[in-house]
C-alpha positions as CSV (number, residue, x, y, z in Angstrom):
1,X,-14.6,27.2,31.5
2,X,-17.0,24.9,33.2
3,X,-18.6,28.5,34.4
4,X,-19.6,29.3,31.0
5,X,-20.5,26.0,30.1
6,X,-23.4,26.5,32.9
7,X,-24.1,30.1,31.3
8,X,-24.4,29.4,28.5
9,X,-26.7,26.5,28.9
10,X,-28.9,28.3,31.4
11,X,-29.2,32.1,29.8
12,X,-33.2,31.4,29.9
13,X,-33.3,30.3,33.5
14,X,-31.1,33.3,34.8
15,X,-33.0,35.2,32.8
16,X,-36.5,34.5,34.4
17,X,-34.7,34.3,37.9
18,X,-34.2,37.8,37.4
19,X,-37.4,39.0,36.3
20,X,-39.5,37.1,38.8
21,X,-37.1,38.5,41.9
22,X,-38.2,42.1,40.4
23,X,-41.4,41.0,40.1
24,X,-41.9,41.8,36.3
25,X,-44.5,40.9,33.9
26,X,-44.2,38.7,31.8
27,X,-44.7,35.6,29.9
28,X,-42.7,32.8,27.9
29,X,-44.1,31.5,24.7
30,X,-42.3,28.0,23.4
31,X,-42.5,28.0,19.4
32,X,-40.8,26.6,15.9
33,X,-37.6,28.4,15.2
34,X,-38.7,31.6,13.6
35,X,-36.8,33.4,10.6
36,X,-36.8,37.2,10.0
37,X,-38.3,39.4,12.9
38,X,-42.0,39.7,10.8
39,X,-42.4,35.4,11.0
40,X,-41.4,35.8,14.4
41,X,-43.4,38.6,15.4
42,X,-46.5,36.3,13.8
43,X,-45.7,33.2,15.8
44,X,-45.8,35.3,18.5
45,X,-48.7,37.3,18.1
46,X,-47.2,40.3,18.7
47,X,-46.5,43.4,16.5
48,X,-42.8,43.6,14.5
49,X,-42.1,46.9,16.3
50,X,-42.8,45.3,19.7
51,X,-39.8,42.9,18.8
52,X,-36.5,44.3,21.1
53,X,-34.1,43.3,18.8
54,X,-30.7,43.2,20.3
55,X,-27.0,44.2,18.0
56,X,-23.8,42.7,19.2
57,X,-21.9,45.6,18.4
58,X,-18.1,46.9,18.5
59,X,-17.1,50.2,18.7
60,X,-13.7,52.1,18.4
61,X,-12.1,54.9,17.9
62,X,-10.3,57.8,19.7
63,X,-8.9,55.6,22.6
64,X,-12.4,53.4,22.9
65,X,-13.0,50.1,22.6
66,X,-16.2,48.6,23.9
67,X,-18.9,45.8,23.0
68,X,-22.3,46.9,23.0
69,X,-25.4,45.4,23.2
70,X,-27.4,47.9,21.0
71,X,-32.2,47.5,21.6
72,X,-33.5,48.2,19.2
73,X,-36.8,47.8,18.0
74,X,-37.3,44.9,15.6
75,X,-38.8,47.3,12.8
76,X,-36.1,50.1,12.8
77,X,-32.6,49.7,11.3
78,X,-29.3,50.4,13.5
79,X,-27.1,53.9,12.6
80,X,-23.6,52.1,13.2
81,X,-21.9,55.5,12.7
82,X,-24.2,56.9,15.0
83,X,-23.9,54.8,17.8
84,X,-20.7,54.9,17.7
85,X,-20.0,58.7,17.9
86,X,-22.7,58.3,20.9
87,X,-21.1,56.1,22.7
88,X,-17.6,58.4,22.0
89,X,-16.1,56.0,19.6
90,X,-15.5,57.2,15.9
91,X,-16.9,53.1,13.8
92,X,-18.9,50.6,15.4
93,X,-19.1,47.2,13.1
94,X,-21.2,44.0,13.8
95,X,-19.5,41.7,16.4
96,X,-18.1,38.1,15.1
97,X,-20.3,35.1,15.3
98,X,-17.8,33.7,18.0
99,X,-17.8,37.5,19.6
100,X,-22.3,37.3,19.6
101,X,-21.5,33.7,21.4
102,X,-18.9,34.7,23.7
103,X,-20.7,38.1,25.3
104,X,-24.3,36.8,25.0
105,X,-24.1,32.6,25.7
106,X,-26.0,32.9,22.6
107,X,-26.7,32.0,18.7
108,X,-27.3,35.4,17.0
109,X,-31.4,35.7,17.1
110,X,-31.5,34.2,20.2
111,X,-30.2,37.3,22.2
112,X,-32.1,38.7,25.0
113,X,-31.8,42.9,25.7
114,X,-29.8,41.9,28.6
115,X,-26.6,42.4,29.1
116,X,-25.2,39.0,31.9
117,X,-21.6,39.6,30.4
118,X,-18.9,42.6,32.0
119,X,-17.6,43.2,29.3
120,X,-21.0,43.8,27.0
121,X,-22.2,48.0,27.4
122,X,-26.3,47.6,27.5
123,X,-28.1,50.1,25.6
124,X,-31.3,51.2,24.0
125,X,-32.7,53.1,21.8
126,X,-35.8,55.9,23.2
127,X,-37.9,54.6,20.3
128,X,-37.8,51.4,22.1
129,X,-39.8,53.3,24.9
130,X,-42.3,55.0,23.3
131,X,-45.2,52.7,21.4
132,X,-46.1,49.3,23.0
133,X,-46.6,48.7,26.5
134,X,-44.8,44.9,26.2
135,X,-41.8,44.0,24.2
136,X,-41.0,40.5,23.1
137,X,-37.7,38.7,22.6
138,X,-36.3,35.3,22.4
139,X,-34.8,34.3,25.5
140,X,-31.5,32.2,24.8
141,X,-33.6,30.1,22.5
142,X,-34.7,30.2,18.6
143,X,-37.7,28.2,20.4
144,X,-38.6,30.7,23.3
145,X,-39.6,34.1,23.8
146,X,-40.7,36.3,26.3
147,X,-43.1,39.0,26.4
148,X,-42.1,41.4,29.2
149,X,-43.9,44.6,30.3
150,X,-42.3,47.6,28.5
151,X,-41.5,49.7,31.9
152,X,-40.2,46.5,34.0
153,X,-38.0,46.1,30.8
154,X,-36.3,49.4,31.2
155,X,-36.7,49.2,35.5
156,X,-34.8,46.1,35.5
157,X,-32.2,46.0,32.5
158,X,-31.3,49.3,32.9
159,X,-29.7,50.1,29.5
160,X,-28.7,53.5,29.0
161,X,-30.9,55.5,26.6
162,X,-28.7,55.9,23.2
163,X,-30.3,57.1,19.9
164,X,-28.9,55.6,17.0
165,X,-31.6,54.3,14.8
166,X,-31.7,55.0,11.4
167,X,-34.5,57.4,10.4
168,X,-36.1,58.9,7.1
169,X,-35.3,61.9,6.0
């Protein structure tokens, strides 16, 4: 218990411990609690899209159960159905409040695209991958966000590429 006690309190800290021992770029921004993605994205100073917007997700189905922690970028919309017949479930749903803070150490919105749980898959979307060289994300905090280098993003987190973004027909 006391374990996650320290976790959870130190989500930022273990974060940047990670990215400067793989020598990533990057930089934290301190701000007001932002709202939806777009104020956020302003405060910032960065583009929506640029926003890696991370989905607590649970999917089952045909003998699988899994959390996920489905990138995203911050101006696309999740495929739920999708993602989970990717991942080899048959539903994926939202997790719980209490799930979000049990996986992540985290308040929903405040949920970096890493995965420091076992039990929490890490994926992302290609799209994530494909227009800005830095992507930004609050880092444990409403009031903190980093802005990491795109390619030391994928180097270091690792998430397995997953399409399941919503797109226009």
């Amino acid at each position: 218990m006391l374990e996650k006690i320290l976790l959870k309190n130190n989500i930022f800290e273990r974060l940047t411990a990670l990215l400067d021992t793989h020598n990533a770029r990057y930089r934290v921004i301190e701000h007001s609690t932002g709202g939806r993605s777009e104020e956020v994205a302003k405060i910032r100073g960065t583009h929506i899209g640029q926003g890696a917007k991370g989905l607590v997700c649970h999917v089952k189905g045909h003998g699988y159960r899994q959390y996920v922690l489905a990138v995203l970028p911050a101006d696309q919309q999740a495929d739920l159905a999708m993602l989970a017949k990717q991942v080899g479930g048959n539903r994926a749903s939202l997790a719980s409040p209490k799930e979000v803070s049990e996986l992540t150490y985290c308040v929903f919105g405040a949920i970096p695209p890493f995965s420091f749980h076992p039990d929490l898959q890490l994926i992302a979307e290609p799209y994530l991958f494909e227009r800005y060289d830095e992507l930004a994300f609050n880092a444990g905090s409403l009031e903190r966000s980093i802005i990491l280098n795109t390619e030391d993003y994928r180097r270091i987190a690792m998430p397995e590429l997953v399409a399941f973004r919503k797109r226009a027909d």
